[in-house]
C-alpha positions as CSV (number, residue, x, y, z in Angstrom):
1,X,139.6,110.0,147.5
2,X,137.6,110.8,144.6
3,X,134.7,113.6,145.0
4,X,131.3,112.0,144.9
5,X,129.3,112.8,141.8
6,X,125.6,114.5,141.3
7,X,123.3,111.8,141.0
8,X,119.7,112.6,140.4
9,X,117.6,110.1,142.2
10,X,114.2,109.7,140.3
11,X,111.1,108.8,142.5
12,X,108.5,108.5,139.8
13,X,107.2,106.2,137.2
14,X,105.9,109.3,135.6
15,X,109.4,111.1,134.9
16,X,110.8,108.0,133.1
17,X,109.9,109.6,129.6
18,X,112.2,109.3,126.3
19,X,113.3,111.9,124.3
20,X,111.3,112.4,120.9
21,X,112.9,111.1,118.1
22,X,113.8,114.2,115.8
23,X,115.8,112.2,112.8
24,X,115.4,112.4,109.3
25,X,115.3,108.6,109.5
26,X,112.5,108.2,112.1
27,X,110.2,111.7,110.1
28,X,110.6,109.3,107.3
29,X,109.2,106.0,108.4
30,X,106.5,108.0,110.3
31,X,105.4,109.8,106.9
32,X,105.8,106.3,105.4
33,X,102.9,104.5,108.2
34,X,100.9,107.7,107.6
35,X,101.0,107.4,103.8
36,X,100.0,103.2,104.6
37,X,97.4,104.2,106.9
38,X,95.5,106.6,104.3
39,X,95.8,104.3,101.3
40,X,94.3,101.2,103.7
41,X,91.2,103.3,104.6
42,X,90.6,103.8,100.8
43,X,91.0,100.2,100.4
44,X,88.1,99.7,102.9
45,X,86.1,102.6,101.1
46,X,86.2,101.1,98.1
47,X,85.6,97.2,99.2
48,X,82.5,99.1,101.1
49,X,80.8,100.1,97.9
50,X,77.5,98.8,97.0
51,X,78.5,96.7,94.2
52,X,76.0,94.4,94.0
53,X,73.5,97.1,92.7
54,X,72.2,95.8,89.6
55,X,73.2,99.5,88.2
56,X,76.6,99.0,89.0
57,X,77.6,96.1,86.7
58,X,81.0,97.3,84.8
59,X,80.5,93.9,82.4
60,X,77.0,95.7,81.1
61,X,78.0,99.4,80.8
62,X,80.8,98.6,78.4
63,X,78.9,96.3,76.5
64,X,76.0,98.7,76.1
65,X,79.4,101.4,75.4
66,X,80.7,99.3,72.6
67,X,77.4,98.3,70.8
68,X,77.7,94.6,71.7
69,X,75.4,92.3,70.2
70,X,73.7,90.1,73.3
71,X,75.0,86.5,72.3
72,X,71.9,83.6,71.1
73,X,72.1,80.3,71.8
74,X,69.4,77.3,71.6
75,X,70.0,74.2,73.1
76,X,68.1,71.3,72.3
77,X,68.2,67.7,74.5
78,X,69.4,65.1,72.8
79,X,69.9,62.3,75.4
80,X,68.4,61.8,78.9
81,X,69.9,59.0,80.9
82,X,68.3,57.4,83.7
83,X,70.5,56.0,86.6
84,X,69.0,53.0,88.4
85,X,68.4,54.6,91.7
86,X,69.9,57.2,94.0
87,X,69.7,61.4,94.1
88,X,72.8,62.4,91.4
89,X,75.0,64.8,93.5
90,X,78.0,65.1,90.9
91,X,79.1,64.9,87.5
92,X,82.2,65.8,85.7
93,X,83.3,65.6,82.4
94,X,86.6,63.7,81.1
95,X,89.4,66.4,80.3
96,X,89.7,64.6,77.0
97,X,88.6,66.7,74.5
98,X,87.9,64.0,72.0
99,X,86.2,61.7,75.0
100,X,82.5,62.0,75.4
101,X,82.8,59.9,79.0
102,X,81.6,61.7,82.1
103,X,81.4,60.7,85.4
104,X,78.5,60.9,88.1
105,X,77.8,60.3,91.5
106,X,74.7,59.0,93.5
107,X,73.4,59.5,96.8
108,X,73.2,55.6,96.9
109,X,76.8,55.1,97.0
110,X,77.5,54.3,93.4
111,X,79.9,56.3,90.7
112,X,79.3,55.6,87.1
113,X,81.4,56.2,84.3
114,X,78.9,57.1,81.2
115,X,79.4,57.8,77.6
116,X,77.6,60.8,76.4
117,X,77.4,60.9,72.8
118,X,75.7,57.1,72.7
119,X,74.1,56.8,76.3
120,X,75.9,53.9,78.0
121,X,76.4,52.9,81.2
122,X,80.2,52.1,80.6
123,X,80.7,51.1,83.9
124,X,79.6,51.3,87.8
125,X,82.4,51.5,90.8
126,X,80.8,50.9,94.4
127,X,81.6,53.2,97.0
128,X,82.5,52.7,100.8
129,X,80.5,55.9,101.4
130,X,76.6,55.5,100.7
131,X,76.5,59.4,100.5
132,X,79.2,61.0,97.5
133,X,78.8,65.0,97.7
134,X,81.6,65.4,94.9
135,X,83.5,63.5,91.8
136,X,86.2,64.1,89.0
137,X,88.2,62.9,86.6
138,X,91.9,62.9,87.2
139,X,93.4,64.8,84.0
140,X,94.7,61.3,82.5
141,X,91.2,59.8,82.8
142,X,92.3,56.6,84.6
143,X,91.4,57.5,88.1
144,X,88.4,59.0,89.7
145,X,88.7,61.0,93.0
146,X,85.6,60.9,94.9
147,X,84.5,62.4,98.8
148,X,81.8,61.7,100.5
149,X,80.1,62.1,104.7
150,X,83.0,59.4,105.6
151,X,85.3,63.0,105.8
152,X,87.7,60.6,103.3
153,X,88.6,61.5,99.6
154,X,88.5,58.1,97.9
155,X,90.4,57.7,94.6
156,X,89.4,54.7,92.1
157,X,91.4,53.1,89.2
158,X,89.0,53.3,86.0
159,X,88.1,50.1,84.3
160,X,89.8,49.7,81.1
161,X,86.8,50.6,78.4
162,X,87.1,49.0,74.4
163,X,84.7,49.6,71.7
164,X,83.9,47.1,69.6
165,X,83.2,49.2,66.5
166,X,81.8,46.5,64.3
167,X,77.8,47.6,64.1
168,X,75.6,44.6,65.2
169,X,71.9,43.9,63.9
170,X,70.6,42.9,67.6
171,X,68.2,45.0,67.7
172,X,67.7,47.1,71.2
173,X,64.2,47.1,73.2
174,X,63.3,51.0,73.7
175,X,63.4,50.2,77.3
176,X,67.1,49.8,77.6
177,X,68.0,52.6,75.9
178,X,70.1,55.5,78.0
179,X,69.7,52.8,80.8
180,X,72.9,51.9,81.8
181,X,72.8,48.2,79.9
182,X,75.8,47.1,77.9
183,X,74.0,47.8,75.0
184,X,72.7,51.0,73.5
185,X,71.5,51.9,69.8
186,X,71.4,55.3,68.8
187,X,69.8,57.2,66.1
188,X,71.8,61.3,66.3
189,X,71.9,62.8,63.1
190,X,75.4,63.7,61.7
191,X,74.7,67.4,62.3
192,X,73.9,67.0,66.2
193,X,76.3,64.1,66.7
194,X,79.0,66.4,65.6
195,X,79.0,68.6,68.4
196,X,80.2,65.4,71.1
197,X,82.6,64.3,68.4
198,X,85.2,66.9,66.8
199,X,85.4,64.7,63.9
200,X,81.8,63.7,63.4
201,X,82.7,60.1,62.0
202,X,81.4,58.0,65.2
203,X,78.0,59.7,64.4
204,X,77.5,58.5,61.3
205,X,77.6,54.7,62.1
206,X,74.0,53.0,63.3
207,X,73.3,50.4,65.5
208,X,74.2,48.6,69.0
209,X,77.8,49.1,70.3
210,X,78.9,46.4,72.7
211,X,81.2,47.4,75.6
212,X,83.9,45.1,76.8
213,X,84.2,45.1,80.7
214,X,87.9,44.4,81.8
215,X,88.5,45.0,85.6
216,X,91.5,46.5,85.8
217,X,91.2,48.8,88.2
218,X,87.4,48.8,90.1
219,X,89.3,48.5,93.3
220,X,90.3,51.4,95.6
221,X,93.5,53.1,94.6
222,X,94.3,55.1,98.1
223,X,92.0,56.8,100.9
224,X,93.4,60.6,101.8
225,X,92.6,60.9,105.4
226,X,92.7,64.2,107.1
227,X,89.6,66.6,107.5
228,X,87.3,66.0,110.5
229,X,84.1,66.6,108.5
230,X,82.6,66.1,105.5
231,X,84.6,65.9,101.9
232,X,82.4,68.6,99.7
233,X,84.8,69.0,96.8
234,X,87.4,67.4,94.8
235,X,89.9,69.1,92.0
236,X,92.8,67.9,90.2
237,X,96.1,70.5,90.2
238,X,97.6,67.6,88.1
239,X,98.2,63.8,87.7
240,X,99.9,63.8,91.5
241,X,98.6,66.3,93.6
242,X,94.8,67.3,94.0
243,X,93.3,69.8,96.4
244,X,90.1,68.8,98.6
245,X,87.2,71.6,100.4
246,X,85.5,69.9,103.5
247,X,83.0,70.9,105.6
248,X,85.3,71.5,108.3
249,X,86.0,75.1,106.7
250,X,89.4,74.0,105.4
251,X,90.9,73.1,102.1
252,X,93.7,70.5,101.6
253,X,96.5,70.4,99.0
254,X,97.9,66.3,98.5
255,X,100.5,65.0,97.4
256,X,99.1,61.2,96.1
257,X,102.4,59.7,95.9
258,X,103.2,60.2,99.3
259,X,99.6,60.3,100.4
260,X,100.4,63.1,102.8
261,X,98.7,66.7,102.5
262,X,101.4,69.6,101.7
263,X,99.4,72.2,102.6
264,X,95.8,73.0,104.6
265,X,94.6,76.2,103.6
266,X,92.7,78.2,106.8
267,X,90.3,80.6,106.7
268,X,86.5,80.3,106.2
269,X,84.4,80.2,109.2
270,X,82.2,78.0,107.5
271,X,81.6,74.8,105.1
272,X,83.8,75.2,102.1
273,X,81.0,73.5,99.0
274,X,82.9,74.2,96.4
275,X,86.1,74.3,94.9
276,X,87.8,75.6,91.7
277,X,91.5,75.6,90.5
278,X,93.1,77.5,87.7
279,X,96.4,75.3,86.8
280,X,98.2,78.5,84.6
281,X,97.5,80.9,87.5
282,X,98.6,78.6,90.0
283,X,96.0,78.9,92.4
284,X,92.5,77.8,93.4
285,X,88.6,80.1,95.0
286,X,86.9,78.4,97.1
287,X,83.2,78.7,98.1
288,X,81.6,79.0,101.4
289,X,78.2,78.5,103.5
290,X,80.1,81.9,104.9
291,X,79.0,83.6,101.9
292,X,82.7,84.5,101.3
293,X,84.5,83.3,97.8
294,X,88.6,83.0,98.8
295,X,91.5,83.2,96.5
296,X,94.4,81.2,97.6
297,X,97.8,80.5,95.7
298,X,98.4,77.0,96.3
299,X,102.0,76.9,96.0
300,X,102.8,78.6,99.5
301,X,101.2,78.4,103.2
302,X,99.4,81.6,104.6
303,X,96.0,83.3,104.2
304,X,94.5,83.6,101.3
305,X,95.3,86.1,98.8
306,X,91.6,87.5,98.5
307,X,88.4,87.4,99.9
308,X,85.3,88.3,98.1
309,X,81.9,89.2,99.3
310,X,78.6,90.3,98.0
311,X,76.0,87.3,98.1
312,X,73.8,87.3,101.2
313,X,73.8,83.0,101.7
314,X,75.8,79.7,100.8
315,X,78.0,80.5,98.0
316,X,77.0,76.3,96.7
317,X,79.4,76.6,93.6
318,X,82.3,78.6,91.9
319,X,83.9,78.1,88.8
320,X,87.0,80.1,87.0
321,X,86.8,81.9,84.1
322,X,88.3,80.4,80.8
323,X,91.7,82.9,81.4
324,X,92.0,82.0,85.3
325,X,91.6,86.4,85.3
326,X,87.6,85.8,87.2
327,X,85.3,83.0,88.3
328,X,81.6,83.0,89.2
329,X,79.9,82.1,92.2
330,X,76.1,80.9,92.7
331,X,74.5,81.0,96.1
332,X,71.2,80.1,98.1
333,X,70.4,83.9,97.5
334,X,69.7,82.9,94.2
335,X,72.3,85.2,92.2
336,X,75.5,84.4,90.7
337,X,77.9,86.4,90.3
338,X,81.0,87.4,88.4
339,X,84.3,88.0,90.3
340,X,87.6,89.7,88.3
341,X,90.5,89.1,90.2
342,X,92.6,92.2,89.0
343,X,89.9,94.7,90.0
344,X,89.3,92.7,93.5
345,X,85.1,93.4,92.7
346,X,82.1,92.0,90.9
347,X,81.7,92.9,87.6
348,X,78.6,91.4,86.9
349,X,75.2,90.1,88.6
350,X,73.0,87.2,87.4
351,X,69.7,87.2,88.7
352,X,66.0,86.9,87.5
353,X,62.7,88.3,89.0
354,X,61.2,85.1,88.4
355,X,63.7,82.5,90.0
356,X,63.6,83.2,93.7
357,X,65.2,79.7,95.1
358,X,68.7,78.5,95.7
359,X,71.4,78.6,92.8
360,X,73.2,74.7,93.1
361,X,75.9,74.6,90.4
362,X,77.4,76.8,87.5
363,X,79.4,76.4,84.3
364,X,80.8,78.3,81.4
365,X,80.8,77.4,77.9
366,X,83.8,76.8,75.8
367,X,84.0,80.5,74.4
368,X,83.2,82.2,77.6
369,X,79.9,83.8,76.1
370,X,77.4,81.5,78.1
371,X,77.1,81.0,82.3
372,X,74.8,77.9,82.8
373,X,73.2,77.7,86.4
374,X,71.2,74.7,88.0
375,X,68.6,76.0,90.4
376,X,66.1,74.3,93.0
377,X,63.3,74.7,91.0
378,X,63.9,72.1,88.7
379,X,65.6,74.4,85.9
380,X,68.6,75.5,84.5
381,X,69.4,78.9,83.0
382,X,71.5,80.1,80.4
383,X,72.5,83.5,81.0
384,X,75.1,86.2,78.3
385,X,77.9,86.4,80.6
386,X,78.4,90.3,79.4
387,X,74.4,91.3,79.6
388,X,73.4,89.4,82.3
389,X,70.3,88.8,80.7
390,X,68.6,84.9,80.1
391,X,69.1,83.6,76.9
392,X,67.2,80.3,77.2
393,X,65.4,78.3,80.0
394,X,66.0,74.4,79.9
395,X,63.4,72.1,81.4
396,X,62.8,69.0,81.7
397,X,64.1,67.7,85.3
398,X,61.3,66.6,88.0
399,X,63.6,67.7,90.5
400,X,66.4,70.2,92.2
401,X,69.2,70.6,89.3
402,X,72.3,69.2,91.5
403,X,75.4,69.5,89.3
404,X,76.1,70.4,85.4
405,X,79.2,70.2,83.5
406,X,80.0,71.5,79.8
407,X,82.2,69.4,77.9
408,X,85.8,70.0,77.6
409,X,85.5,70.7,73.8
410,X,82.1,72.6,74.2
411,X,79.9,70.3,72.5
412,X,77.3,69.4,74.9
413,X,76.1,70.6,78.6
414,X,75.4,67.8,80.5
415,X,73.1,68.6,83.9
416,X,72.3,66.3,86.9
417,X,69.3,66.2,88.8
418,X,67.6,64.6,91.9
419,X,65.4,63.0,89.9
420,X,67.8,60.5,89.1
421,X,68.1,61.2,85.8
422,X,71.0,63.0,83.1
423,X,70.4,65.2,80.4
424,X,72.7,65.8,77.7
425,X,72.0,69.3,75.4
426,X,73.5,70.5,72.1
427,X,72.6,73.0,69.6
């Protein structure tokens, strides 16, 4: 028989205790979570800092460094369009560089397809939605995705649009000019015309342009059904895939040709109003009534990359920078601001001691120089994107600026208002 052994019977929870993990392995990882945790409360430090000082503006100290000139511009209107009826909400630019068509939206229920360089009505789509918050081009031209209260983003074929060129001597009642009819004369010298038309030729014709109507493709392409609220923005990645913001505080990626989403971006706690993607960065910032800009990389699922604050209300409208490297934001706080991606802070603050209301839409020029802003008060600003200072105040409007858009060759800034009516400007 073999002796018993000693057996230590333990009673208490409390004596259950492990023995303290002395390896080099273990000392290591420990020094490693230290090391994590130190360099994470400096992150918070600096993300703290008051950076939306107006004497902490990186963009203006080097300028003022390197003896940069402020940038001069003067803008002159040269067309101003009057839709039928209905509140514009949206326009957008074709992606075309030597197209001067543009597309707009009305409260009314009605998208129309203009030309901006002669100020026709090319041609109306009816919508299934009375209320459209948000239009674009797709990057072909020949479809127009458009979202609405209905919580669906609608996508419609684009009429095929032929110019006769031949110049007719009809002549063209003052009345109908810039109103929409199939028929519009136009008198642009060659100098003003050239900045819609790289080459200048189409400018220096004179007379009434009829446009043939061929209804190819007025009737709805698809419906994308998904969000459970309102469709606030629409953006082309490419040809087949397009991302929507709703205000259901989530963004969708689709895939048209199987008409399914890919992937539903989560993270706002409130309305996403705007939406802006940067195709050679592969990723898209998104606006919220949270008063939060988000970075996401729309290639894979997960949070989003970054998260930017600073404005105090609705951040309305965003907009990437010509090198996908920082966007601007405008708010209801009646700043915009300008966000670098690298540095994760704002480099630059737009705001004016005499503009006090809600900032509605934004744009850069071609070159980058130039940050137009649509405000509530019926006005649009032009502000040097390195100064921060106003460079010119355009007026005109009876009502709330809505949208604006600059042309995809930088030859005219085209701005929407509730007023019903378009404005097309140009050196």
């Amino acid at each position: 028989m073999l002796p018993k052994k000693n057996v230590s019977v333990i009673t208490s929870g409390s004596e259950l205790k492990a023995a303290p993990l002395t390896s080099p392995r273990q000392m290591e990882v420990k020094t490693a979570k230290s090391s994590v945790g130190e360099l994470l409360q400096q992150i918070r430090k600096l993300r703290g800092l008051n950076t939306n000082h107006n004497s902490i503006q990186p963009l203006n100290s080097e300028a003022k460094a390197q003896d940069w000139k402020p940038q001069t511009i003067k803008l002159k209107k040269r067309r101003h369009l009057f839709e039928q009826e209905g509140r514009i909400t949206s326009m957008h630019w074709s992606e075309d560089e030597r197209s001067n068509h543009f597309v707009c939206a009305t409260r009314n229920g009605k998208i129309s397809i203009w030309d901006g360089l002669f100020g026709v009505k090319l041609c109306e789509l009816s919508a299934t939605d009375p209320f459209i918050m948000t239009c674009q081009f797709s990057p072909s031209g020949k479809y127009v995705a458009a979202g609405g209260f209905d919580s669906v983003c609608s996508i419609y074929g684009v009429p095929l649009l032929d110019y006769d060129k031949s110049v007719t001597q009809t002549p063209v009642p003052a009345s109908r000019r810039g109103s929409g009819k199939r028929f519009a004369r136009f008198s642009l010298q060659r100098k003003a015309s050239s900045l819609f038309h790289p080459s200048g030729l189409r400018a220096s014709i004179g007379g009434s342009i009829p446009v043939d109507f061929k209804d190819t493709g007025k009737e709805k392409w698809l419906e994308l059904v998904e969000h459970n609220s309102y469709v606030s923005a629409v953006r082309y990645v490419d040809e087949s895939k397009l991302i929507t913001g709703s205000g259901d505080a989530t963004s969708i990626l689709w895939d048209l040709e199987k008409r399914s989403p890919i992937n539903k971006f989560q993270g706002h706690k409130m309305d996403v109003m705007s939406i802006s993607v940067s195709r050679e960065k592969s990723c898209f910032v998104s606006g919220s009534s949270d008063a939060r800009c988000m970075l996401w990389d729309y290639r894979i699922k997960g949070n989003c990359v970054m998260s930017f604050v600073g404005h105090e209300s609705d951040v309305n409208a965003v907009e990437f920078f010509k090198d996908g490297m920082a966007f601007a934001s405008a708010s209801d706080d009646s700043t915009c601001r300008f966000m670098d991606t690298r540095t994760f802070r704002q480099m630059q603050k737009y705001s004016d001691d005499a503009t006090s209301c809600g900032v509605t839409s934004l744009s850069f020029s071609h070159s980058g120089k130039h940050l137009f802003a649509g405000y509530d008060n019926h006005s649009c600003l032009v502000w040097d994107t390195v100064y921060g200072k106003v460079s010119q105040r355009l007026q005109g409007h009876k009502d709330r600026v809505s949208c604006l858009g600059v042309h995809s060759g930088g030859h005219a800034l085209c701005t929407g208002s509730w007023d019903s009516t378009l404005s097309i400007w140009a050196v």
